[in-house]
N, C-alpha and C positions, 0 to 999 in steps of 0.2 A: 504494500500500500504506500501510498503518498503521503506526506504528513497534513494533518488539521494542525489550520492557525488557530488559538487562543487567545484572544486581546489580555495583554498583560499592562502592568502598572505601566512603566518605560519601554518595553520592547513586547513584540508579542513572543507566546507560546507556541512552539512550532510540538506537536504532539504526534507521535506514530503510534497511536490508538487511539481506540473513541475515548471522548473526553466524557461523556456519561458514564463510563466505566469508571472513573475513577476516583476512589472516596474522595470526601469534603474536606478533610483535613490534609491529604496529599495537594488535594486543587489550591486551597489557600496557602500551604506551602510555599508552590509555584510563584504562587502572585506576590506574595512576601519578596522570592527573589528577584521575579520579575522589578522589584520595586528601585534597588539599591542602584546606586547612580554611577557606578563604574561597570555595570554592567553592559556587555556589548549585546550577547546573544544569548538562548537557554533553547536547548534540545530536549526531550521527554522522548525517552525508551517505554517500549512495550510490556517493562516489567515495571514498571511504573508501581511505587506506594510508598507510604508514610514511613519517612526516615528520621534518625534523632540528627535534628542539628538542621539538616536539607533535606530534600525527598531523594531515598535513592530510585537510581533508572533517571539521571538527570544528569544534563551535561551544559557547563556555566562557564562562558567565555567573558573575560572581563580584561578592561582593560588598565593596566596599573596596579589592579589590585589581587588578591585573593583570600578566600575566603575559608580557617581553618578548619570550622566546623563543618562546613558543605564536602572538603576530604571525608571529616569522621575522623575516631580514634583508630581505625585499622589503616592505618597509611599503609599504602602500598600491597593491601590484600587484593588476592588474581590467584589462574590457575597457571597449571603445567601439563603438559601432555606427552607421551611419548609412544608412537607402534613399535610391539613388537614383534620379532618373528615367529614367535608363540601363535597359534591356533587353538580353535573350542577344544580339537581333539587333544590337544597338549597337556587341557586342564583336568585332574580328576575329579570323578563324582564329588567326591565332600571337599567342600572349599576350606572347612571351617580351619584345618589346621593353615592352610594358609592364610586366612585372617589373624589367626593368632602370633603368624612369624611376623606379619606387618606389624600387627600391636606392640610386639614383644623390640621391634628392630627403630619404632617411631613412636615417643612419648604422644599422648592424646590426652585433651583437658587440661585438666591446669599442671600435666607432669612436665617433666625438663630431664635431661642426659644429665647424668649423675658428675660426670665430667664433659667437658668443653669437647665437642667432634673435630674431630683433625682432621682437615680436609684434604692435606698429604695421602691419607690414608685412603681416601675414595675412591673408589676407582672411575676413570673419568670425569673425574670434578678437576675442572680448571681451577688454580689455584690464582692463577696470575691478577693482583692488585689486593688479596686478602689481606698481607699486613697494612696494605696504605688503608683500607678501608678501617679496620679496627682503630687506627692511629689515629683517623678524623673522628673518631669517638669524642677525644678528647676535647673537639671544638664544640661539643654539643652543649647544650643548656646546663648550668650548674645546678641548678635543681634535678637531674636525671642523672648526673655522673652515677652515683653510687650502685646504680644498680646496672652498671655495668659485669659484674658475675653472673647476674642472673639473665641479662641480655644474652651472654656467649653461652649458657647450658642451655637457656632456650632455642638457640639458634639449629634449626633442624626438627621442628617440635610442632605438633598438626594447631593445638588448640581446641576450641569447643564448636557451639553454634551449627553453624550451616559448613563450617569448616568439614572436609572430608578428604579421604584417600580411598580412589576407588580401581577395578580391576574390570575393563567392559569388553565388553565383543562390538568390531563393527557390522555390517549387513554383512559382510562376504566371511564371519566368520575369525577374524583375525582381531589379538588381544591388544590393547592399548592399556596405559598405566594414566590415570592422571589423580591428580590433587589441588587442594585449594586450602590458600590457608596465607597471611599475611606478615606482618609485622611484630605479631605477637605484644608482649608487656611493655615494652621501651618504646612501642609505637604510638600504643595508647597512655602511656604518661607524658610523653612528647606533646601528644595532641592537644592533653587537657591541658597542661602548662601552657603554651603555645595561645589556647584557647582562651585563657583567663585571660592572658594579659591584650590579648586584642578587646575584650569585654570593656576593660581598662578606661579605652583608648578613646578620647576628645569626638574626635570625628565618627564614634558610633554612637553616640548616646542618643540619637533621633531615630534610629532606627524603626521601623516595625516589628523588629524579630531581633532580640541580642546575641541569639544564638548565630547571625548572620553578618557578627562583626568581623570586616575586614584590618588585612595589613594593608598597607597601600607601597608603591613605592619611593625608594628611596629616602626610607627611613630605618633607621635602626632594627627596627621592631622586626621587618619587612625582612631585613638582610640576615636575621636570627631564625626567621621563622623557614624561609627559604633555605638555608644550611641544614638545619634539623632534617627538614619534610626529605629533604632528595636524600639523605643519609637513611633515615628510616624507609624510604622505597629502594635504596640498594640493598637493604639488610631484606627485606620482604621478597626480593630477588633469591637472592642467597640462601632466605631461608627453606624456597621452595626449591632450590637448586638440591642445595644438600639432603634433604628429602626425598628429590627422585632418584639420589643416588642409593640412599638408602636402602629406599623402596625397589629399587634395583636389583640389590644386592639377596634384600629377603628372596626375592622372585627366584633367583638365582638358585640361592639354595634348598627351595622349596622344590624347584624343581631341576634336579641338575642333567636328569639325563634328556633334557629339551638341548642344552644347549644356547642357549636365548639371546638372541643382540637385539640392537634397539636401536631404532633410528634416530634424526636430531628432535633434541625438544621445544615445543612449541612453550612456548610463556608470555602471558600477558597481564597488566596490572587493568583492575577495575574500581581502587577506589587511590584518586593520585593524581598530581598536577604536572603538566607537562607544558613548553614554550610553543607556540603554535604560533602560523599566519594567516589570518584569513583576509580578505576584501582589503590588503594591502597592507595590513594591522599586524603590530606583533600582541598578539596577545598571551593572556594566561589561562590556559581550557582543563578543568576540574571535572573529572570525571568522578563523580558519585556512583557507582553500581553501574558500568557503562567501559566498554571497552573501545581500542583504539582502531576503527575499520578505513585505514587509507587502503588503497589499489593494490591488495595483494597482500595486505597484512593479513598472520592467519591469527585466530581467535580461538576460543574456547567459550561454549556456553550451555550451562549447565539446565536441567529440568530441578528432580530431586530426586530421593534418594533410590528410586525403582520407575523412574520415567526415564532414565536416558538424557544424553546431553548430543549434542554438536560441534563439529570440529565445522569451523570458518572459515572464509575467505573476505577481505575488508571489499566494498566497491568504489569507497572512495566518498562519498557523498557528502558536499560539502557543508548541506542547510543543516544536516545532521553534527557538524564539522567533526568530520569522520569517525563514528560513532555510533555503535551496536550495544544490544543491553548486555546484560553481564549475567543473565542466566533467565528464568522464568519470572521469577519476583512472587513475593508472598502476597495472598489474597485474603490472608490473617492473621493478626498477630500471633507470640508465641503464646501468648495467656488464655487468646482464643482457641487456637487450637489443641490447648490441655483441657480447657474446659469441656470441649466440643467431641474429642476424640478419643477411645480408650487404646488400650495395649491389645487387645485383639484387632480393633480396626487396626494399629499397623501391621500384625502379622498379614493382615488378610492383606493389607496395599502392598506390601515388602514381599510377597511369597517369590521365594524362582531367587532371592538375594542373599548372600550369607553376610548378615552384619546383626545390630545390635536390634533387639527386639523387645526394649523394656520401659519404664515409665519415662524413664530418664531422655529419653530421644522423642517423643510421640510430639514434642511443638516441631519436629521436623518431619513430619506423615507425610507425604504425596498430596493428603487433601487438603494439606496447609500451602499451599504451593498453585500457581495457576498452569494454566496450559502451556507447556514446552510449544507444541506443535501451535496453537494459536500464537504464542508469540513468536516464531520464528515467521508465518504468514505475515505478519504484520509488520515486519523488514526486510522485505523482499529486495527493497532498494539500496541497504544496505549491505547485507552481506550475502554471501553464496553457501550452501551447506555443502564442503567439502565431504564431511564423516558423518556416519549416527552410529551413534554408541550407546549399547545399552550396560549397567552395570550389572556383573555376576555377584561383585563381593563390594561392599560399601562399608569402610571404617570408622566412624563418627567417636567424636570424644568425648 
Protein backbone atom coordinates (compact mmCIF):
# COMPACT_ATOMS: atom_id res chain seq x y z
CA UNK A 1 0.00 0.00 0.00
CA UNK A 2 0.75 3.72 -0.22
CA UNK A 3 0.91 5.78 2.68
CA UNK A 4 -2.36 7.99 4.24
CA UNK A 5 -1.55 11.42 5.02
CA UNK A 6 -2.52 12.58 8.71
CA UNK A 7 -2.71 16.25 9.36
CA UNK A 8 -0.30 16.63 12.16
CA UNK A 9 0.46 19.63 14.45
CA UNK A 10 3.66 21.01 12.13
CA UNK A 11 4.05 18.50 9.42
CA UNK A 12 1.66 15.88 8.49
CA UNK A 13 1.49 12.04 9.33
CA UNK A 14 2.48 10.04 6.53
CA UNK A 15 0.83 6.55 7.96
CA UNK A 16 1.26 2.88 6.03
CA UNK A 17 -1.94 1.68 7.66
CA UNK A 18 -5.28 2.64 8.34
CA UNK A 19 -5.20 5.36 10.69
CA UNK A 20 -8.65 3.84 12.22
CA UNK A 21 -6.71 1.01 13.34
CA UNK A 22 -4.92 2.73 15.45
CA UNK A 23 -5.48 3.20 19.30
CA UNK A 24 -6.11 6.82 20.70
CA UNK A 25 -3.36 7.09 22.70
CA UNK A 26 -0.79 5.84 19.96
CA UNK A 27 -2.69 8.70 17.51
CA UNK A 28 -2.18 11.52 20.05
CA UNK A 29 1.26 10.38 20.54
CA UNK A 30 1.97 11.04 16.90
CA UNK A 31 0.51 14.48 17.09
CA UNK A 32 2.47 15.28 20.28
CA UNK A 33 5.56 14.63 17.95
CA UNK A 34 4.06 15.94 15.17
CA UNK A 35 4.01 19.05 17.28
CA UNK A 36 7.99 19.86 18.27
CA UNK A 37 9.46 22.57 16.13
CA UNK A 38 12.66 20.90 14.92
CA UNK A 39 10.89 18.54 13.43
CA UNK A 40 11.38 17.86 9.70
CA UNK A 41 9.25 14.79 8.84
CA UNK A 42 7.44 11.51 10.83
CA UNK A 43 6.81 8.14 9.00
CA UNK A 44 4.36 5.48 10.96
CA UNK A 45 5.17 1.76 10.25
CA UNK A 46 2.49 -0.80 10.10
CA UNK A 47 3.26 -2.15 13.51
CA UNK A 48 2.35 0.92 14.62
CA UNK A 49 1.33 1.27 18.95
CA UNK A 50 1.68 2.87 22.02
CA UNK A 51 5.35 3.31 23.18
CA UNK A 52 7.00 4.78 26.55
CA UNK A 53 8.43 7.91 25.78
CA UNK A 54 7.27 7.94 21.59
CA UNK A 55 5.07 5.47 19.79
CA UNK A 56 7.20 2.63 18.53
CA UNK A 57 6.66 1.76 14.40
CA UNK A 58 7.77 5.59 14.12
CA UNK A 59 10.31 7.02 12.37
CA UNK A 60 11.38 11.01 13.32
CA UNK A 61 13.50 13.04 11.11
CA UNK A 62 14.47 16.29 12.75
CA UNK A 63 16.46 18.73 12.17
CA UNK A 64 19.26 19.83 14.76
CA UNK A 65 17.86 18.17 17.19
CA UNK A 66 17.19 14.68 18.67
CA UNK A 67 15.02 13.24 20.78
CA UNK A 68 16.32 10.74 23.65
CA UNK A 69 13.21 9.21 24.61
CA UNK A 70 11.73 8.73 21.20
CA UNK A 71 15.28 6.12 20.90
CA UNK A 72 13.80 4.41 24.32
CA UNK A 73 16.10 2.81 26.89
CA UNK A 74 17.00 -0.17 24.57
CA UNK A 75 19.56 1.99 22.31
CA UNK A 76 20.46 0.11 19.66
CA UNK A 77 18.08 -3.14 20.00
CA UNK A 78 17.75 -5.07 16.27
CA UNK A 79 18.15 -8.45 15.05
CA UNK A 80 20.77 -10.93 13.59
CA UNK A 81 20.25 -13.54 11.08
CA UNK A 82 22.39 -16.03 9.74
CA UNK A 83 21.43 -19.42 6.98
CA UNK A 84 22.78 -22.38 7.59
CA UNK A 85 23.77 -25.33 5.67
CA UNK A 86 21.77 -27.36 8.00
CA UNK A 87 18.26 -28.61 6.66
CA UNK A 88 14.78 -29.85 8.45
CA UNK A 89 16.38 -33.29 7.83
CA UNK A 90 19.42 -32.35 9.85
CA UNK A 91 17.37 -31.45 12.95
CA UNK A 92 16.17 -34.30 15.27
CA UNK A 93 12.68 -35.13 16.53
CA UNK A 94 13.01 -33.56 20.09
CA UNK A 95 14.54 -30.15 19.81
CA UNK A 96 14.24 -29.72 23.54
CA UNK A 97 17.86 -30.62 24.33
CA UNK A 98 18.99 -28.32 21.92
CA UNK A 99 17.15 -25.51 23.41
CA UNK A 100 18.77 -26.30 26.57
CA UNK A 101 22.56 -26.12 24.84
CA UNK A 102 21.38 -22.59 23.70
CA UNK A 103 20.17 -21.73 27.23
CA UNK A 104 22.95 -23.40 28.91
CA UNK A 105 25.68 -21.60 26.17
CA UNK A 106 23.44 -17.79 26.24
CA UNK A 107 22.55 -16.03 29.79
CA UNK A 108 18.55 -15.05 29.25
CA UNK A 109 16.74 -12.60 31.71
CA UNK A 110 18.26 -10.62 33.99
CA UNK A 111 21.58 -13.45 33.97
CA UNK A 112 25.03 -12.21 32.73
CA UNK A 113 28.45 -14.74 31.84
CA UNK A 114 29.89 -15.39 35.07
CA UNK A 115 33.15 -13.84 33.51
CA UNK A 116 33.74 -11.33 30.64
CA UNK A 117 33.57 -13.47 27.00
CA UNK A 118 36.61 -13.31 25.19
CA UNK A 119 36.10 -12.79 21.96
CA UNK A 120 39.66 -14.08 20.90
CA UNK A 121 38.17 -17.06 21.61
CA UNK A 122 35.09 -17.06 19.16
CA UNK A 123 35.25 -18.58 16.40
CA UNK A 124 34.75 -16.12 13.70
CA UNK A 125 34.13 -13.04 15.68
CA UNK A 126 36.02 -10.37 14.36
CA UNK A 127 37.86 -8.94 16.86
CA UNK A 128 39.31 -5.86 15.11
CA UNK A 129 38.50 -2.29 17.20
CA UNK A 130 37.29 -4.36 20.41
CA UNK A 131 39.81 -2.77 22.61
CA UNK A 132 39.23 0.89 21.07
CA UNK A 133 35.61 0.22 21.63
CA UNK A 134 35.96 -0.78 25.44
CA UNK A 135 38.41 2.33 25.89
CA UNK A 136 35.71 4.96 24.73
CA UNK A 137 33.84 3.60 27.70
CA UNK A 138 35.79 5.67 29.54
CA UNK A 139 34.38 8.84 27.77
CA UNK A 140 30.81 7.85 28.75
CA UNK A 141 28.69 9.67 31.28
CA UNK A 142 30.12 9.65 34.87
CA UNK A 143 27.13 8.63 36.34
CA UNK A 144 27.22 5.12 34.30
CA UNK A 145 31.03 4.44 34.66
CA UNK A 146 30.77 2.09 37.50
CA UNK A 147 28.85 -0.31 36.06
CA UNK A 148 31.17 -0.94 33.79
CA UNK A 149 31.71 -4.87 35.01
CA UNK A 150 28.42 -5.45 34.75
CA UNK A 151 28.33 -3.86 31.15
CA UNK A 152 31.38 -6.60 29.88
CA UNK A 153 29.51 -9.82 31.64
CA UNK A 154 26.46 -8.66 30.12
CA UNK A 155 27.81 -8.36 26.90
CA UNK A 156 26.63 -11.55 24.94
CA UNK A 157 23.50 -11.93 27.09
CA UNK A 158 19.69 -12.25 25.37
CA UNK A 159 17.69 -10.37 28.19
CA UNK A 160 13.92 -10.42 28.74
CA UNK A 161 10.72 -9.09 26.83
CA UNK A 162 10.15 -9.62 23.40
CA UNK A 163 14.00 -10.37 23.21
CA UNK A 164 14.44 -13.95 21.62
CA UNK A 165 16.84 -16.40 20.05
CA UNK A 166 15.23 -18.46 17.70
CA UNK A 167 16.02 -21.64 15.23
CA UNK A 168 13.42 -21.41 11.95
CA UNK A 169 13.06 -23.31 8.62
CA UNK A 170 12.75 -21.31 5.42
CA UNK A 171 9.97 -22.45 2.70
CA UNK A 172 12.59 -24.61 0.98
CA UNK A 173 13.33 -26.33 4.18
CA UNK A 174 16.64 -24.85 5.13
CA UNK A 175 17.77 -23.79 8.96
CA UNK A 176 18.40 -20.20 9.77
CA UNK A 177 19.67 -18.87 13.24
CA UNK A 178 18.49 -15.47 14.23
CA UNK A 179 18.10 -13.40 17.48
CA UNK A 180 17.02 -10.12 18.92
CA UNK A 181 18.03 -8.56 21.75
CA UNK A 182 19.94 -4.85 22.31
CA UNK A 183 21.94 -2.89 24.40
CA UNK A 184 21.16 -4.49 27.58
CA UNK A 185 21.79 -2.45 31.20
CA UNK A 186 24.21 0.26 30.34
CA UNK A 187 21.82 1.10 27.60
CA UNK A 188 19.17 1.73 29.56
CA UNK A 189 20.82 3.68 32.30
CA UNK A 190 22.50 5.67 29.53
CA UNK A 191 19.15 6.54 28.21
CA UNK A 192 17.47 7.53 31.48
CA UNK A 193 20.52 9.80 32.55
CA UNK A 194 20.69 11.13 29.03
CA UNK A 195 16.93 11.54 29.47
CA UNK A 196 16.71 13.48 32.74
CA UNK A 197 18.92 15.99 31.81
CA UNK A 198 17.28 16.83 28.59
CA UNK A 199 13.85 17.07 30.98
CA UNK A 200 16.21 19.79 32.54
CA UNK A 201 16.79 21.64 29.74
CA UNK A 202 15.31 25.68 29.19
CA UNK A 203 14.01 25.04 25.63
CA UNK A 204 11.80 22.11 26.64
CA UNK A 205 9.61 23.25 29.40
CA UNK A 206 6.78 24.29 26.60
CA UNK A 207 6.42 21.22 25.49
CA UNK A 208 3.34 19.19 25.16
CA UNK A 209 4.95 15.98 26.19
CA UNK A 210 8.23 16.03 28.53
CA UNK A 211 8.90 12.84 27.71
CA UNK A 212 9.60 14.51 24.08
CA UNK A 213 12.48 16.70 25.37
CA UNK A 214 15.17 17.26 22.99
CA UNK A 215 19.03 17.84 22.79
CA UNK A 216 19.54 20.23 20.14
CA UNK A 217 22.72 21.11 18.44
CA UNK A 218 25.79 22.39 19.34
CA UNK A 219 25.52 22.21 22.64
CA UNK A 220 27.14 20.51 25.23
CA UNK A 221 24.35 18.53 26.24
CA UNK A 222 23.90 17.41 22.55
CA UNK A 223 27.66 16.51 22.01
CA UNK A 224 27.25 14.20 25.41
CA UNK A 225 24.35 12.72 24.54
CA UNK A 226 25.53 11.80 20.84
CA UNK A 227 28.96 10.05 22.36
CA UNK A 228 26.92 7.96 24.62
CA UNK A 229 23.92 6.87 22.02
CA UNK A 230 26.48 5.63 19.09
CA UNK A 231 28.64 4.00 21.82
CA UNK A 232 25.65 2.08 23.25
CA UNK A 233 24.52 1.14 19.46
CA UNK A 234 28.10 -0.22 18.86
CA UNK A 235 27.80 -2.36 22.17
CA UNK A 236 24.03 -3.49 20.93
CA UNK A 237 26.06 -4.53 17.69
CA UNK A 238 28.52 -6.48 19.52
CA UNK A 239 26.21 -7.73 21.72
CA UNK A 240 24.22 -9.55 19.14
CA UNK A 241 27.52 -10.22 17.30
CA UNK A 242 28.86 -12.29 20.19
CA UNK A 243 25.62 -14.03 20.50
CA UNK A 244 25.55 -15.46 17.19
CA UNK A 245 28.66 -16.61 17.78
CA UNK A 246 27.78 -18.29 20.58
CA UNK A 247 24.71 -19.45 19.21
CA UNK A 248 26.91 -20.91 16.79
CA UNK A 249 28.93 -22.69 18.46
CA UNK A 250 25.99 -24.46 20.76
CA UNK A 251 24.41 -25.59 17.10
CA UNK A 252 27.67 -26.86 16.41
CA UNK A 253 27.87 -29.03 19.10
CA UNK A 254 24.59 -30.10 19.40
CA UNK A 255 24.99 -31.22 16.32
CA UNK A 256 28.37 -32.23 15.09
CA UNK A 257 27.84 -34.96 12.76
CA UNK A 258 25.97 -32.16 10.36
CA UNK A 259 28.94 -30.47 10.00
CA UNK A 260 27.33 -26.87 9.74
CA UNK A 261 28.63 -23.60 8.07
CA UNK A 262 26.95 -20.54 7.86
CA UNK A 263 26.80 -17.83 5.77
CA UNK A 264 27.20 -13.85 6.34
CA UNK A 265 25.17 -12.25 8.85
CA UNK A 266 22.43 -10.05 8.32
CA UNK A 267 22.02 -7.26 11.24
CA UNK A 268 20.19 -4.43 11.72
CA UNK A 269 19.25 -1.97 14.43
CA UNK A 270 15.46 -0.81 15.08
CA UNK A 271 15.50 1.31 17.95
CA UNK A 272 18.73 4.15 17.15
CA UNK A 273 19.60 7.32 15.56
CA UNK A 274 21.46 7.56 12.48
CA UNK A 275 22.89 10.81 10.11
CA UNK A 276 20.68 10.99 7.16
CA UNK A 277 19.94 13.22 3.94
CA UNK A 278 16.83 13.84 2.79
CA UNK A 279 15.27 16.95 0.33
CA UNK A 280 18.80 18.29 0.51
CA UNK A 281 18.84 18.36 4.54
CA UNK A 282 21.33 16.71 6.75
CA UNK A 283 19.24 15.53 9.16
CA UNK A 284 18.91 13.30 12.39
CA UNK A 285 16.34 10.05 11.42
CA UNK A 286 15.34 8.08 14.94
CA UNK A 287 14.00 5.16 14.21
CA UNK A 288 11.67 3.96 17.10
CA UNK A 289 10.62 0.17 16.27
CA UNK A 290 11.49 0.76 12.51
CA UNK A 291 14.32 -0.51 10.46
CA UNK A 292 16.63 0.94 7.82
CA UNK A 293 15.05 -0.05 4.18
CA UNK A 294 17.49 1.84 1.43
CA UNK A 295 17.80 -0.07 -2.16
CA UNK A 296 19.06 -3.32 -1.15
CA UNK A 297 19.57 -3.07 2.57
CA UNK A 298 18.50 -6.55 3.93
CA UNK A 299 16.27 -6.42 7.20
CA UNK A 300 14.98 -8.75 9.43
CA UNK A 301 11.28 -8.72 10.65
CA UNK A 302 9.99 -10.56 13.12
CA UNK A 303 5.97 -11.99 13.76
CA UNK A 304 6.04 -13.71 17.26
CA UNK A 305 6.95 -16.40 18.96
CA UNK A 306 5.19 -19.21 16.57
CA UNK A 307 4.15 -16.92 13.50
CA UNK A 308 7.34 -16.80 11.75
CA UNK A 309 9.38 -13.67 10.80
CA UNK A 310 10.81 -12.24 7.20
CA UNK A 311 14.16 -12.00 5.92
CA UNK A 312 14.02 -8.26 3.65
CA UNK A 313 15.17 -6.41 1.18
CA UNK A 314 15.09 -2.31 1.66
CA UNK A 315 13.25 -0.45 -1.68
CA UNK A 316 14.55 2.52 -0.98
CA UNK A 317 11.59 4.66 -0.25
CA UNK A 318 12.16 7.93 0.57
CA UNK A 319 8.54 9.49 2.03
CA UNK A 320 9.09 6.43 4.33
CA UNK A 321 12.81 7.93 4.49
CA UNK A 322 13.98 4.48 4.02
CA UNK A 323 12.14 2.70 6.53
CA UNK A 324 10.33 -0.68 7.22
CA UNK A 325 8.72 -1.79 10.63
CA UNK A 326 10.69 -3.63 12.95
CA UNK A 327 8.42 -6.79 13.28
CA UNK A 328 4.41 -7.14 13.64
CA UNK A 329 3.97 -4.73 16.67
CA UNK A 330 1.75 -5.55 19.67
CA UNK A 331 -2.10 -5.15 19.52
CA UNK A 332 -1.98 -5.22 23.46
CA UNK A 333 -0.35 -4.54 26.08
CA UNK A 334 1.66 -6.98 28.28
CA UNK A 335 -0.91 -6.58 31.36
CA UNK A 336 -3.53 -7.09 28.75
CA UNK A 337 -2.41 -9.89 27.57
CA UNK A 338 -1.84 -11.66 31.20
CA UNK A 339 -5.17 -10.79 31.90
CA UNK A 340 -6.76 -11.82 28.70
CA UNK A 341 -4.67 -15.13 28.19
CA UNK A 342 -3.96 -18.32 30.10
CA UNK A 343 -0.85 -21.00 29.90
CA UNK A 344 -2.97 -23.25 27.94
CA UNK A 345 -3.97 -20.62 25.27
CA UNK A 346 -0.02 -20.48 24.60
CA UNK A 347 0.42 -24.09 24.56
CA UNK A 348 -2.31 -24.26 22.17
CA UNK A 349 -0.66 -20.98 19.88
CA UNK A 350 3.07 -22.36 20.55
CA UNK A 351 2.24 -26.13 19.42
CA UNK A 352 4.80 -27.41 16.59
CA UNK A 353 7.69 -24.86 18.80
CA UNK A 354 10.02 -26.01 21.41
CA UNK A 355 10.48 -23.05 23.83
CA UNK A 356 9.07 -21.87 27.13
CA UNK A 357 5.42 -22.64 27.86
CA UNK A 358 4.79 -21.12 31.29
CA UNK A 359 3.06 -18.00 33.15
CA UNK A 360 6.20 -16.30 32.83
CA UNK A 361 6.07 -15.68 28.82
CA UNK A 362 2.18 -15.73 28.17
CA UNK A 363 2.35 -11.39 27.61
CA UNK A 364 4.37 -12.65 24.71
CA UNK A 365 1.35 -15.39 23.18
CA UNK A 366 1.00 -14.94 19.24
CA UNK A 367 -2.51 -13.35 20.27
CA UNK A 368 -0.71 -10.53 21.82
CA UNK A 369 0.95 -9.70 18.61
CA UNK A 370 -0.89 -8.54 15.24
CA UNK A 371 -0.75 -9.99 11.85
CA UNK A 372 2.96 -10.74 10.41
CA UNK A 373 1.34 -11.38 7.12
CA UNK A 374 -1.02 -8.07 7.32
CA UNK A 375 1.72 -6.05 8.19
CA UNK A 376 4.05 -7.07 5.71
CA UNK A 377 0.93 -6.36 2.99
CA UNK A 378 0.83 -3.15 4.17
CA UNK A 379 4.60 -2.21 2.95
CA UNK A 380 4.79 -3.54 -0.15
CA UNK A 381 6.45 -0.31 -1.10
CA UNK A 382 8.84 -0.73 1.18
CA UNK A 383 10.42 -3.74 1.38
CA UNK A 384 10.66 -7.18 -0.67
CA UNK A 385 10.34 -10.44 1.22
CA UNK A 386 13.48 -12.16 0.46
CA UNK A 387 12.82 -15.35 3.24
CA UNK A 388 9.82 -16.68 5.40
CA UNK A 389 11.00 -18.23 8.32
CA UNK A 390 9.14 -20.19 10.56
CA UNK A 391 10.55 -20.86 14.01
CA UNK A 392 11.16 -24.78 15.24
CA UNK A 393 12.68 -23.78 18.69
CA UNK A 394 12.11 -20.13 20.28
CA UNK A 395 14.23 -19.08 23.50
CA UNK A 396 12.79 -16.38 25.56
CA UNK A 397 14.07 -15.07 28.98
Amino acid sequence: MTYTEVPGIRVPIRMWTDPATVEGQAMQQLRNISSLPWLHGLAVMPDVHLGKGATVGSVIAMKGAVCPAAVGVDIGCGMSAVKTSLTAADLPDDLSRLRSRIEQAIPVGRGLHTDPVDPAKLHGFRTAGWDDFWQRFDGVAKEVKWRRAKAMQQMGTLGGGNHHIELCLDDGGNVWLTLHSGSRGIGKELAEHHMGVARSLPHNQGLVDRDLAVFVSETSEMAAYRQDLFWAQEYAFHNRSIMMALLKSAVRRELPKAKVTFEDEISCHHNYVAEERYEGLDLLVTRKGAIRARVGDYGIIPGSMATGSYIVRGLGNEAAFNSASHGAGRKMSRNAAKKRFTTRDLIEQTMGVECRKDSGVVDEIPGAYKSIEKVMAQQTDLVEPVAHLMQVVCVKG
